[in-house]
C-alpha positions in Angstrom: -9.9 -0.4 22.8 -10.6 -1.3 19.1 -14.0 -3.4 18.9 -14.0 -5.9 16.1 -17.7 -4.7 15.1 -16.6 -1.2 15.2 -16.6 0.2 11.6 -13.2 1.7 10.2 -12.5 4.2 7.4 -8.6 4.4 6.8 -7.2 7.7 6.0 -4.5 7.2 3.6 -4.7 10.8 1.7 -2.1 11.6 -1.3 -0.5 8.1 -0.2 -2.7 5.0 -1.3 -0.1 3.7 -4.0 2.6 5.2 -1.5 5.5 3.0 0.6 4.3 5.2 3.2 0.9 3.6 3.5 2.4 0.6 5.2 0.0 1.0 8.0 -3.1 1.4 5.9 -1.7 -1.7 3.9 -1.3 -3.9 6.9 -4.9 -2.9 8.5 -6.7 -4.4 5.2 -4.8 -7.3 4.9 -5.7 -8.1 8.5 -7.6 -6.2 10.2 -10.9 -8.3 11.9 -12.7 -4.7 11.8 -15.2 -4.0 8.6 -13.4 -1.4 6.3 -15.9 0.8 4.7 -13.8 2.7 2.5 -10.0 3.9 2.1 -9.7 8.0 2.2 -7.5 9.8 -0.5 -8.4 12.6 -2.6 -6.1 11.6 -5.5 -7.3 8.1 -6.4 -11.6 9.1 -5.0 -13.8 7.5 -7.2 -11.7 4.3 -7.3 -11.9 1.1 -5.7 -8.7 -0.1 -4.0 -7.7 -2.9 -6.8 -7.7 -0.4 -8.9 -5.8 1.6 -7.4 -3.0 -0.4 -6.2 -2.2 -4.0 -6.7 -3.4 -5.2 -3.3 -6.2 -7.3 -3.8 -9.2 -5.3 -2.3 -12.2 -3.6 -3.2 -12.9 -1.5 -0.9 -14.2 2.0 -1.8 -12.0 5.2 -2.1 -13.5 8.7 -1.3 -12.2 12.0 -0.9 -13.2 13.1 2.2 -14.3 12.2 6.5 -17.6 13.5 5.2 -18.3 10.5 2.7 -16.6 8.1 5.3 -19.3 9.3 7.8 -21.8 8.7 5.1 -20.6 4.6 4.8 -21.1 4.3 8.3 -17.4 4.5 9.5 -17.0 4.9 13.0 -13.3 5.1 13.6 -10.3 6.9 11.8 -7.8 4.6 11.4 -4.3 6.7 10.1 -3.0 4.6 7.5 -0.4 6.6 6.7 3.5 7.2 8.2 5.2 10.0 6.8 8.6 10.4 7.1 9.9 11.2 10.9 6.6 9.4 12.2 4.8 12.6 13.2 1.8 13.9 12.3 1.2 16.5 9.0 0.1 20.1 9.9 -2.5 19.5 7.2 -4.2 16.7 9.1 -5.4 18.5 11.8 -8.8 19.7 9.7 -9.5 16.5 8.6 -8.9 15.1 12.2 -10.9 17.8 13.9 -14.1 17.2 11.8 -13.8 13.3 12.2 -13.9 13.9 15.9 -16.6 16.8 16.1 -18.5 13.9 14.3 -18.1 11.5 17.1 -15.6 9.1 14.8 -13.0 7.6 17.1 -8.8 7.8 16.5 -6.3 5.2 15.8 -3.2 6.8 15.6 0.5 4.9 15.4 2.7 7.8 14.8 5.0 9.4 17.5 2.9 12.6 18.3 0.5 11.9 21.1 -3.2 13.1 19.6 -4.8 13.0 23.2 -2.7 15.9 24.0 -3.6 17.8 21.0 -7.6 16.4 20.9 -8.2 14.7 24.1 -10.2 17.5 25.4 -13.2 17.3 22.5 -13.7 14.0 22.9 -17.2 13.2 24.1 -18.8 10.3 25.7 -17.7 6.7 24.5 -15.2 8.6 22.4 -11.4 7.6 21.9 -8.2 8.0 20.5 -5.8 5.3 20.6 -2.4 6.7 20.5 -0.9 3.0 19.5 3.0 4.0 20.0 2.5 5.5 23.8 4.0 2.5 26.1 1.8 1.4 28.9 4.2 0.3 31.6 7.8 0.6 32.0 9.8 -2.5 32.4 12.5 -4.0 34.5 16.3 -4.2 33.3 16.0 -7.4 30.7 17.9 -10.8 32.5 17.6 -13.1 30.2 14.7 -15.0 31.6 13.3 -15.9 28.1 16.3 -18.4 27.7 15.0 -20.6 31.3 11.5 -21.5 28.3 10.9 -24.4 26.5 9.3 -23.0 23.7 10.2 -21.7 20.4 10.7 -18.4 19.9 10.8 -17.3 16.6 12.0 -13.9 16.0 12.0 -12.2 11.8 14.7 -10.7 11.0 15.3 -8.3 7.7 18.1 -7.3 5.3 16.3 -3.6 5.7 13.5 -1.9 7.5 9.9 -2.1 5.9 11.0 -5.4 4.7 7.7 -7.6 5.5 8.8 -8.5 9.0 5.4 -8.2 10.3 3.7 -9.8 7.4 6.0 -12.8 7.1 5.3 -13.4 10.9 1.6 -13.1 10.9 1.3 -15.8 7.6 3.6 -18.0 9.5 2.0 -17.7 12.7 -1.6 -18.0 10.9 -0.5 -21.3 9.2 0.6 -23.0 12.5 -1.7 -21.7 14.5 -4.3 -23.8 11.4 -2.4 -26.6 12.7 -4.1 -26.7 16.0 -0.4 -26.2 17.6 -0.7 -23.8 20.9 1.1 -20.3 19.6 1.0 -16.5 19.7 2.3 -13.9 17.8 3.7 -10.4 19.5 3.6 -7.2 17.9 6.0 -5.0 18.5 5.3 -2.0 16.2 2.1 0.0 15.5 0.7 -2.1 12.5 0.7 -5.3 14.6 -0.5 -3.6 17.6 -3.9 -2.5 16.1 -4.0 -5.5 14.5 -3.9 -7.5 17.1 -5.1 -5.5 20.2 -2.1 -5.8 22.3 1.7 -5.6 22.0 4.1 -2.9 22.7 5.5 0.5 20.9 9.2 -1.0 20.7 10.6 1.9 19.2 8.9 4.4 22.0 10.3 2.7 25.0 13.7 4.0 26.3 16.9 1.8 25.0 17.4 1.2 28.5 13.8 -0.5 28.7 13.4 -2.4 24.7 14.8 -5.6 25.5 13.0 -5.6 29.3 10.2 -5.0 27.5 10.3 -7.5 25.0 11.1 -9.7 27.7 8.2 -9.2 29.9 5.8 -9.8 26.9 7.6 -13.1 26.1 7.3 -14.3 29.4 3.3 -13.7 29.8 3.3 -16.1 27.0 5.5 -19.0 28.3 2.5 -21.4 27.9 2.5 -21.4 23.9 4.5 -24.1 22.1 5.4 -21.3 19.3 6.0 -17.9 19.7 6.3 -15.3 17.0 7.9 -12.1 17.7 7.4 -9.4 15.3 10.8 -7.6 13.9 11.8 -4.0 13.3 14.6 -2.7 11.8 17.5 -3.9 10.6 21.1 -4.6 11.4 22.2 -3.7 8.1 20.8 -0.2 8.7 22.5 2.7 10.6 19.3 4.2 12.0 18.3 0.9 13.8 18.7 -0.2 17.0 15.9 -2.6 17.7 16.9 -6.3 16.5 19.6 -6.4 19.1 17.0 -5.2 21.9 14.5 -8.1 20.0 17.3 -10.5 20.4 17.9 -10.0 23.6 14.7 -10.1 25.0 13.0 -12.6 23.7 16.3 -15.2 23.7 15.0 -16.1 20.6 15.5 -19.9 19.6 15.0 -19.2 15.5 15.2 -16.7 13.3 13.0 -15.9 9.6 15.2 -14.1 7.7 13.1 -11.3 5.6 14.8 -10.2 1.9 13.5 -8.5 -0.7 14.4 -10.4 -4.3 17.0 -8.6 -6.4 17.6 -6.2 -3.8 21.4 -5.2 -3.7 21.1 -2.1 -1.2 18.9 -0.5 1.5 16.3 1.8 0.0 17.4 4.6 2.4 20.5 5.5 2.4 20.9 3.9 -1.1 24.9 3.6 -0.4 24.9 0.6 1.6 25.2 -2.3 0.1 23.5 -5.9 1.1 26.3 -8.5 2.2 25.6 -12.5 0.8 22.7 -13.4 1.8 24.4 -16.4 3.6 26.6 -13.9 5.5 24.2 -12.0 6.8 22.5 -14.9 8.2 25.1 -15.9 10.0 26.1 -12.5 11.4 22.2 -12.5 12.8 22.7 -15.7 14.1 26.1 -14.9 16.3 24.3 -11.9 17.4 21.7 -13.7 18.9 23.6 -16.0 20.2 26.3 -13.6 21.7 29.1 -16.2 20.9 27.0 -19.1 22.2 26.7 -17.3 25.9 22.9 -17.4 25.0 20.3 -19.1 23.6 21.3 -20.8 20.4 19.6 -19.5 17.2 18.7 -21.0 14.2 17.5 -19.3 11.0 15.3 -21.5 9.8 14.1 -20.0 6.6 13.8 -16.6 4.2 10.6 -15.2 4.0 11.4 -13.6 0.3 9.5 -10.5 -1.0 9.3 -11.4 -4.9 5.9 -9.0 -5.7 8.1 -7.3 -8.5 8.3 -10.4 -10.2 6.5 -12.8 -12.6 5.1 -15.9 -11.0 7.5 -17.6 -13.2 10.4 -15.4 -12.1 9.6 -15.6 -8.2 9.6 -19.4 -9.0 13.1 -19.7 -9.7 14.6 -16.9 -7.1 13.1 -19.0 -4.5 15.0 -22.1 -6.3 18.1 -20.3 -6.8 18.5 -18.7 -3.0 17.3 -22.3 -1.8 20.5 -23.7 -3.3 22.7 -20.8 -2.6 21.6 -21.0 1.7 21.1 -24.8 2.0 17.6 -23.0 3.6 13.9 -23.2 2.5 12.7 -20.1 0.9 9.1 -19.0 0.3 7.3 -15.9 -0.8 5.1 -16.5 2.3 2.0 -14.1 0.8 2.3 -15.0 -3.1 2.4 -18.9 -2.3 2.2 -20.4 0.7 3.6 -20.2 4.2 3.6 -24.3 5.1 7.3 -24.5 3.8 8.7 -22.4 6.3 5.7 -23.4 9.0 7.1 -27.3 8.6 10.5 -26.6 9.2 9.5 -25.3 13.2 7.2 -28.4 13.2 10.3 -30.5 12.4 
């Protein structure tokens, strides 16, 4: 629905410098759309660098009116509040955008064609990313009859860099001429990409058939990538073991945050040995070897809250703690962990 020529504004307000701007985050790291400019009141004026410590320089304005004036002609929601639905407070800003002809992306849970789809005019769209488009059949395990790899990231915690670690892997290879895809399964990747599916809206009855179907549509590539959520570290998550079981994964990229000793949210749960944890993914996937056998073959590690110096020797100290190669896959590079599917 998105056209790559189409020209986006992201409305981030009050949460530029926010976790909860994940999804803004994501769309300018990878988006193939022109960005224009980054809406939030706070930081207007600024220019993204500035801002935050991402890297880009895109213009930050106040308001849908200046976003109009820079030639944006789609509204991309770059931020998730808590719960996933959207603010009261948006719907002024979101009826203007679309009284001035601007197109929706929207990945949170509320459905914005039921609350806008009647003023939409001609050529005019909203994208409600999270809405599944099909409903599956009862997952069988066909994934494990492949001969590819499938490479499934896993995380210590949610919001972890699952999706990012996947897409630098999957870019490297794919540099590599080797035949591969990568499949989103949350909102970020889905926008990203064009295509996937809303995991966490499909019935738990229907993930892991779902998964499955959109591994199977891509039995032809040598490498697949299939992008994480959650966690099975955290109480609220449910969709690893529907990832698992879908896709019949044949490897696993653990995702970790360095220094992290507990989940963010709830704080009171600790994080196991790294080396444990690994292992408990690994028996999971493998449901006590009745399935496809999966190997982790590396840690993606999260080290931005260190010094280059500092991230340097984590990654040397986990290396020899695991036996496992370990890469911040954004700060450096991602061949380390790209070579060891290659091997």
């Amino acid at each position: 629905m998105l056209q790559k020529n189409q020209k986006i504004a992201i409305y981030m307000d009050k949460n530029l410098d926010s976790d909860y701007g994940k999804m803004g985050f994501g769309v300018m790291r990878y988006s193939q759309n022109p960005v224009v400019c980054v809406i939030d009141s706070v930081h207007r004026g600024k220019k993204v660098n500035e801002a935050t410590e991402l890297p880009f320089d895109y213009p930050v304005v106040g308001s849908i009116s200046q976003a109009l004036e820079l030639g944006a002609t789609v509204l991309v929601l770059g931020t998730a509040p808590s719960g996933g639905r959207v603010p009261e407070e948006w719907n002024a800003p979101l009826s203007q955008a679309i009284e001035n002809g601007m197109c929706i992306v929207n990945g949170l849970h509320d459905k914005l064609n039921d609350r806008f789809g009647q003023s939409l005019g001609p050529n005019q769209w909203i994208w409600d990313v999270r809405k599944p488009s099909f409903i599956p059949k009862i997952a069988s395990a066909q994934a494990a009859n492949l001969d590819n790899k499938r490479v499934l990231l896993v995380g210590t915690d949610m919001a972890i860099g699952k999706m990012t670690a996947g897409l630098e892997v999957y870019s490297w290879i794919k540099e590599q001429g080797i035949s591969t895809r990568f499949l989103a399964t949350g909102q970020i990747g889905i926008t990203i990409t064009g295509k996937g599916i809303p995991l966490d809206a499909f019935k738990v009855d229907h993930a892991c058939g779902a998964v499955e179907t959109m591994v199977m549509e891509t039995a032809d590539s040598d490498i697949v990538f299939v992008e994480g959520q959650g966690s099975l570290l955290h109480p609220g998550s449910s969709a690893t073991l529907s990832l698992m079981r879908g896709s019949c994964a044949t490897h696993l990229i653990m995702c970790h945050r360095a220094g992290m000793t507990k989940l963010r949210k709830p704080e009171y749960i600790k994080v196991p040995p790294i080396g444990e944890f690994i292992a408990l993914n690994e028996a999971l996937a493998t449901a006590c070897g009745s399935l496809t056998k999966a190997k982790t073959v590396g840690i993606a590690l999260n080290t931005s809250t260190l010094s280059e110096a500092d991230a340097i020797k984590e990654i040397a100290e986990l290396e020899q703690e695991t036996g496992l190669p370990v890469q911040d896959v954004v700060r450096f590079d991602a061949g380390k962990l790209g070579r060891t599917l290659l091997d």
